[in-house]
C-alpha positions, 0 to 999 in steps of 0.5 A: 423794206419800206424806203424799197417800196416807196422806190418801187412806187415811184417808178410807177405811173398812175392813171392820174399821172397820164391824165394830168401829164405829171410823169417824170422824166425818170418815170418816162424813160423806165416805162420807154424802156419796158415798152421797148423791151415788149417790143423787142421780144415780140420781134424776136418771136415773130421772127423766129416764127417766120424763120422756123416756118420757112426753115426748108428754104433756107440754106443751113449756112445761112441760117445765123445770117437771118436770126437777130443776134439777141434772140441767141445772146 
C-alpha cells in the first residue's frame, strides 16, 4: 500500500514544482491528458445542450449526425 502512495505522489505536481518548472515529463503528460479529458467532457456537455435545446429543429434522422460519437460510446 505504501510503494501505491508514493506511485500516486509522484504523479502528482506541486505548486513548487510549477514555480521551479521541475514537472517531469510523466507528470507532464498525466496532467495533458486529465486536462484534456475536462475539456473533452465540457464539450460534450455544451453540445448536448445545444442540440437537446434545438432538438425541434432537427430532423430525427439527423439527430445521430450532430451528437459526438463519444457522448454515446
Amino acid at each position: 500500500a505504501q510503494h501505491l502512495q508514493r506511485e500516486e505522489n509522484n504523479s502528482m505536481i506541486t505548486a513548487t514544482q510549477l514555480e521551479a518548472g521541475t514537472i517531469t515529463s510523466n507528470q507532464r503528460s498525466k496532467q495533458e491528458k486529465i486536462d484534456i479529458r475536462i475539456a473533452n467532457m465540457g464539450e460534450c456537455v455544451n453540445f448536448y445542450s445545444l442540440v437537446v435545446s434545438q432538438g425541434q429543429a432537427l430532423k430525427s434522422d439527423d439527430k445521430d449526425n450532430y451528437l459526438p460519437k463519444k457522448l454515446f460510446g
